[in-house]
C-alpha positions in Angstrom: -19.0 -0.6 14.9 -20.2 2.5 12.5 -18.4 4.7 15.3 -15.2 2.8 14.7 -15.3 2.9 10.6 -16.5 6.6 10.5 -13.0 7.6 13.3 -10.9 4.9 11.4 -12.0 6.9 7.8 -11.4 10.6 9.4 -7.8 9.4 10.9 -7.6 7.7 7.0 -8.5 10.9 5.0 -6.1 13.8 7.2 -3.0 11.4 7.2 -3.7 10.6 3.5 -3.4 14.3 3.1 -0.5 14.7 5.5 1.1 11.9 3.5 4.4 12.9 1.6 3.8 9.4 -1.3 7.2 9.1 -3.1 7.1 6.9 -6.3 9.3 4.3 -6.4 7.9 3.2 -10.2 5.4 2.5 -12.5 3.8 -0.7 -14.6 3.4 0.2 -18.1 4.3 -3.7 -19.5 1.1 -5.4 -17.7 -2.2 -4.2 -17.9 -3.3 -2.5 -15.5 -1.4 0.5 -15.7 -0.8 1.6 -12.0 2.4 3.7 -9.8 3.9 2.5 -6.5 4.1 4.8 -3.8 5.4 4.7 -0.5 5.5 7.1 2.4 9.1 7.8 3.8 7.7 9.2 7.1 5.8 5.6 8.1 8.7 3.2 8.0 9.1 1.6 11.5 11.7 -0.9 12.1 11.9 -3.5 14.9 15.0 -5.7 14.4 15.0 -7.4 11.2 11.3 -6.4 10.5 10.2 -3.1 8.8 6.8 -1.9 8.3 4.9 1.1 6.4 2.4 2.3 4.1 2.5 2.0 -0.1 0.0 3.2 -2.3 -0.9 1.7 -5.5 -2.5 4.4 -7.9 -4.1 3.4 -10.8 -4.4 4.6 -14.4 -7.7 3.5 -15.1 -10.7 2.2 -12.7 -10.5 -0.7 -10.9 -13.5 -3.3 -10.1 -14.0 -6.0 -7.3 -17.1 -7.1 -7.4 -19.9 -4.1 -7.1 -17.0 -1.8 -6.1 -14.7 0.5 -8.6 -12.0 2.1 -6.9 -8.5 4.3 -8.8 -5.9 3.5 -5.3 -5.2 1.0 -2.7 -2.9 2.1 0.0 -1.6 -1.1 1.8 0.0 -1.0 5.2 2.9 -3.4 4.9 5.6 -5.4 6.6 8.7 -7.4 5.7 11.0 -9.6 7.3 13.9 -8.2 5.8 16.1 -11.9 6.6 13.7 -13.8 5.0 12.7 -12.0 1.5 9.0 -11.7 2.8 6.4 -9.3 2.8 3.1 -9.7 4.5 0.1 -6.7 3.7 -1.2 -6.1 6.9 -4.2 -3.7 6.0 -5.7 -2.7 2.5 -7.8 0.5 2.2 -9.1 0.6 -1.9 -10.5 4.3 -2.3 -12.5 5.7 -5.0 -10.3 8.7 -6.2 -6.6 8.6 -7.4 -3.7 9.2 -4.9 -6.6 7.3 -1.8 -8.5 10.2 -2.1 -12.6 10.1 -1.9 -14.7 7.1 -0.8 -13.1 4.3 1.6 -14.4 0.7 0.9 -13.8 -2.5 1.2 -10.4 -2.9 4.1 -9.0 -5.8 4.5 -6.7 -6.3 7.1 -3.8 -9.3 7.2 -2.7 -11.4 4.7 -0.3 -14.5 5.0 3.7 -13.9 4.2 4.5 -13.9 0.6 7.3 -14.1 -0.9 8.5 -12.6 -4.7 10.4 -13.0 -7.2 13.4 -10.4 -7.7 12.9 -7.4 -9.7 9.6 -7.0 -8.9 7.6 -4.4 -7.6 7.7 -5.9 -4.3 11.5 -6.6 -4.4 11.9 -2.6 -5.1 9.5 -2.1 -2.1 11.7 -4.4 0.0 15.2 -2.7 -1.2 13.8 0.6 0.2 12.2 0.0 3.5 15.0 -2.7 4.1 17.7 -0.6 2.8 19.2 -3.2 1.2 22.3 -2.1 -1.3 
């Protein structure tokens, strides 16, 4: 298992540096302060279904639980028919832009679905090309 997490964080850290993050926008109104990201070159589609990677960069350190962390890049997937988005992995790292220290993934969530205008509808319009 420590095999697996120490290929699974060097394939993490060169394609994090490979990565070409374009912002799509930033929270200023709610507190945290953080910028979406998503990287053009990941989006895959299969039919109505798109998936790819984002990146959520903080302004200021995060916690959860013992763990601080300034990014969470989130591999994710929409069904662009139904308005949902399900996070398939979450990687939180301790340096901006999911550079330095990898803790704490998470992989697959349930479908969500959100409410227009929202980060996640933004998301959506771009990797569903929705106009």
């Amino acid at each position: 298992m420590l095999k697996f997490f120490a290929l699974f964080a060097m394939i993490f850290t060169c394609s994090n540096a490979l990565a070409d993050w374009v912002p799509i926008g930033t929270n200023k109104t709610n507190r945290p302060t953080f910028t979406v990201y998503y990287d053009p070159a990941t989006l895959k589609r299969n039919g109505k279904f798109v998936d790819g990677w984002t990146m959520y960069d903080y302004e200021k350190i995060q916690k959860i639980n013992k763990f601080s962390f300034f990014s969470i890049r989130m591999k994710i997937y929409f069904d662009c028919q139904n308005d949902e988005m399900t996070e398939t992995m979450d990687i939180y790292t301790t340096g901006h832009m999911g550079d330095g220290d990898i803790f704490n993934p998470k992989i697959a969530s349930n479908p969500i679905a959100f409410p227009p205008g929202s980060i996640n509808a933004g998301l959506e319009e771009i990797f569903c090309k929705k106009q």
